[in-house]
C-alpha positions, -999 to 999 in steps of 0.1 A, spaced: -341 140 312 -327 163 347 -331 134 375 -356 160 393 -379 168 362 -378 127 360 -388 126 398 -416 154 398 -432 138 365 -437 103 378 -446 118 409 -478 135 392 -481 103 376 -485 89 406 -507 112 425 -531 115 397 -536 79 385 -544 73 425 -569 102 427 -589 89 401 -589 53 412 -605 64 446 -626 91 435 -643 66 416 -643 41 444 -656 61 471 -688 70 445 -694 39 445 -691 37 480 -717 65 490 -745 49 471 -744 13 484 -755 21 522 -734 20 555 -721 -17 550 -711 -19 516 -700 17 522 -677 13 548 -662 -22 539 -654 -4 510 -636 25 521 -614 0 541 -599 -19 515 -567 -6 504 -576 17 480 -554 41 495 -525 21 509 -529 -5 478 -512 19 450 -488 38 469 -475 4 481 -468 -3 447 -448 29 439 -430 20 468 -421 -15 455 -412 5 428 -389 30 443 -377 5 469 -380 -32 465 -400 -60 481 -380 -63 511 -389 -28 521 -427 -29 512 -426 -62 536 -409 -44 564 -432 -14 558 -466 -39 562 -458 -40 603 -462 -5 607 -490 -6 589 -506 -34 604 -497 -18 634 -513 16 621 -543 -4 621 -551 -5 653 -549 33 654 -575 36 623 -602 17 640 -601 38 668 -599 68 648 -634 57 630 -649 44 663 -642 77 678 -655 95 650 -686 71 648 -692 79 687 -685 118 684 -708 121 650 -743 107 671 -746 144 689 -715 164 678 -712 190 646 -686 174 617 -662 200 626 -659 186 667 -667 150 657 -637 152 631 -611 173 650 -609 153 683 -614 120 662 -577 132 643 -561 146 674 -564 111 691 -553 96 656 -524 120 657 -515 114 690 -515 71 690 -499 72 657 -470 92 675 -467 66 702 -470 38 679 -441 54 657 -422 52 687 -421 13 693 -402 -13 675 -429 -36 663 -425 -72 656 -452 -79 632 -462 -107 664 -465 -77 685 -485 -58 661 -511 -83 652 -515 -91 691 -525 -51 693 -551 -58 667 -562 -90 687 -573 -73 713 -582 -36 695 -602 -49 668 -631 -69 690 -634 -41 714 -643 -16 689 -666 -37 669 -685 -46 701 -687 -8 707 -693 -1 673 -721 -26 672 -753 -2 682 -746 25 655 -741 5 624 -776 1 609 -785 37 599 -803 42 566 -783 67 544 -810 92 516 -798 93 479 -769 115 475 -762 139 447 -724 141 437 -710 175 430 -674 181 407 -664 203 440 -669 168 462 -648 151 436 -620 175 435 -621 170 473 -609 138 472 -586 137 441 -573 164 459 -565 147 493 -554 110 478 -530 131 453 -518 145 487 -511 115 508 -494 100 478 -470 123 472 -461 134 507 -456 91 510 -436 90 483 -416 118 484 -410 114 524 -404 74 519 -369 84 507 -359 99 544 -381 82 574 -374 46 565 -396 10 560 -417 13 593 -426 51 592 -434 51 555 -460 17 562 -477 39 586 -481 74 565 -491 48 538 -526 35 555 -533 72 573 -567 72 572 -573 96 536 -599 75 523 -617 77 558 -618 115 561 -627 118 527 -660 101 532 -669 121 565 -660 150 549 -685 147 524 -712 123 538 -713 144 572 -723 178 553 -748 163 535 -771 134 551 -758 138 590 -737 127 613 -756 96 624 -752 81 588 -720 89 584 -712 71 616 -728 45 604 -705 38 573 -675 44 598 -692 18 622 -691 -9 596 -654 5 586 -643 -8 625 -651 -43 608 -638 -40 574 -606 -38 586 -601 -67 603 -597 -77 563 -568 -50 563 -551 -59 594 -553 -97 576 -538 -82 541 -510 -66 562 -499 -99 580 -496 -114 548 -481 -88 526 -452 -90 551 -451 -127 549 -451 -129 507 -436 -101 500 -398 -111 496 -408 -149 489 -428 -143 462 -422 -111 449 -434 -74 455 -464 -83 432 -474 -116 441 -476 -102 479 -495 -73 471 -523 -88 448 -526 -120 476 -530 -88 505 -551 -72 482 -579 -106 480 -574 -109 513 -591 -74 521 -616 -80 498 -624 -121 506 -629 -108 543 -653 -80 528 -674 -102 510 -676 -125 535 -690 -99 558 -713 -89 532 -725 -126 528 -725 -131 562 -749 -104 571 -774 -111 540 -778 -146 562 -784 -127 596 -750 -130 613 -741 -106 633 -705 -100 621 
């Protein structure tokens, strides 16, 4: 088989397998309220398969160098969804959205321009990460009305997760570890769910979910730190499935920690 037919069919592979995963993950998502909701969106369901095909197409030592841009990415994702979850209280989806990504677009320019150290990057999630949730605090207990899924909201989605991986993928081959770690983590799964929640229940809801998101990904930051860490030690899947229970021990710990009245 022509190396490029090779290429463009594991490519659609790729993009369509990942589509489906998160379609059916952000379902779920919508119909289990703001904090189940937006711990959810913030596990890697995004990141977590296109780091794979990069493994794949690249090797552990370049999904472990790619983890510090995305931990470092991180920082840039919680602001994105604190922003968002600000704008959303008074604002129409359209402003609320736009200004939220043009400040995304413009930190994750700078923070493309530094040469993190993945000590560097987990001290800018140190001191990132509690000021939003503090801020974040006040908007995260809004009730969200049953939702009816339509095939068009669905499509949406498959459509924009097929996207990112395939632009990741494709571009991963030219911009190098760092750069690829942070296209990997932009925040698809995130704007998918404003995009859809904010049309249909409000913008105070939808904050809401993005309000508990500023916490899930302290998990994240966590998986990213020690995907770099056990990546090359242990192997390329070892390191992703320990970054993987990482995300989600931190999100059912939050989970259980608010069912006892802690306010995490």
């Amino acid at each position: 088989m022509p190396p490029d037919l090779y290429f463009a069919l594991t490519l659609a592979v790729k993009m369509a397998v990942t589509a489906g995963f998160v379609v059916l993950a952000t379902v779920t998502a919508e119909r289990a309220g703001p904090l189940v909701g937006g711990l959810v969106a913030t596990l890697p369901l995004g990141a977590g398969p296109v780091y794979v095909f990069l493994a794949l197409d690249h090797g552990a030592a370049f999904i472990g160098q790619s983890a510090i841009g995305s931990l470092a990415i991180n920082c840039v994702n919680v602001i994105f969804a604190l922003v968002y979850a600000l704008l959303a209280q008074r604002r129409s989806l359209a402003t609320s959205l736009t200004l939220a990504m043009l400040i995304w677009f413009a930190l994750a320019w700078t923070v493309n321009k530094i040469p993190w150290t993945v000590a560097s990057a987990a001290l800018a999630n140190l001191v990132v990460l509690p000021t939003c949730i503090v801020l974040a605090r006040p908007l995260r207990h809004v009730a969200i009305p049953p939702i009816r899924t339509y095939w068009t909201d669905l499509a949406l989605r498959a459509a924009l997760v097929a996207l990112l991986v395939g632009v990741t993928v494709t571009l991963s081959f030219h911009i190098g570890a760092s750069a690829s770690g942070i296209l990997a983590v932009f925040p698809i799964i995130l704007i998918s769910v404003i995009l859809i929640l904010h049309r249909r229940v409000g913008g105070k809801p939808t904050a809401a979910v993005m309000a508990n998101a500023v916490v899930g990904l302290v998990g994240f930051a966590v998986a990213c730190i020690v995907l770099h860490f056990t990546a090359v030690p242990l192997g390329a899947p070892a390191g992703l499935l320990l970054a993987l229970s990482m995300s989600v021990g931190w999100s059912l710990t939050v989970v259980a920690a608010r069912r006892c009245g802690f306010a995490v």
